[in-house]
N, C-alpha and C positions, 0 to 999 in steps of 0.2 A: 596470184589471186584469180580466181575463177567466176568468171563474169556468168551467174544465172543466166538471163536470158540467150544466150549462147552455147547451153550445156546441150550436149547430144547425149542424147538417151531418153530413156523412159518420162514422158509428158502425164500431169495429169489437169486436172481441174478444181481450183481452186475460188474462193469469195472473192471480189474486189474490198479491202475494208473500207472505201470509201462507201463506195454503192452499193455493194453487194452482188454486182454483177460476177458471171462465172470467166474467167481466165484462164487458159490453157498456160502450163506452167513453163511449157516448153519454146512456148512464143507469144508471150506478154506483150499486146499491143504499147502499151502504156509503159512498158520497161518494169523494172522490178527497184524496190528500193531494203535495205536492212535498217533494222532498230533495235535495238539489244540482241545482237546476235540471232535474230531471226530474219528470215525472206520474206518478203513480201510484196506480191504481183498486182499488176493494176490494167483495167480496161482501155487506158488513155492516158496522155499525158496531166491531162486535167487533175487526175485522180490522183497522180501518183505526188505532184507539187502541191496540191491541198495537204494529202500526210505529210509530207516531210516536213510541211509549218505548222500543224500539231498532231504530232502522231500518238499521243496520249489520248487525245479529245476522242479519235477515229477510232483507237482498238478497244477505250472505255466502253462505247457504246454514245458517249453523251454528243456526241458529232456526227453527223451522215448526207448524203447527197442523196438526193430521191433524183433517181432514171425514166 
């Protein structure tokens, strides 16, 4: 298994879906989490354990953290 935040190569920049802050994909302070088969990166650890207790609410739109 290949642990994203660990991958060497090519970085870009991404949304937090909590906050919306921008994330470097290549070193995700916040660590990165999956949900159906997709990645998903995050600003902080704050961010990242709000998604994983609903990550439906988060990627709907109907959830968000203002920064």
């Amino acid at each position: 298994m290949k642990i994203p935040f660990l991958s060497v190569g090519k970085s870009e920049t991404v949304g937090d879906p909590v906050c919306g802050m921008d994330v470097d994909t290549g070193n995700p302070p916040g660590g990165a989490s999956t949900h159906k088969g997709s990645i998903y990166y995050f600003c902080g650890p704050g961010c990242r354990v709000a998604f994983e207790k609903d990550p439906v609410g988060y990627l709907s739109g109907e959830k968000s953290i203002e920064m």
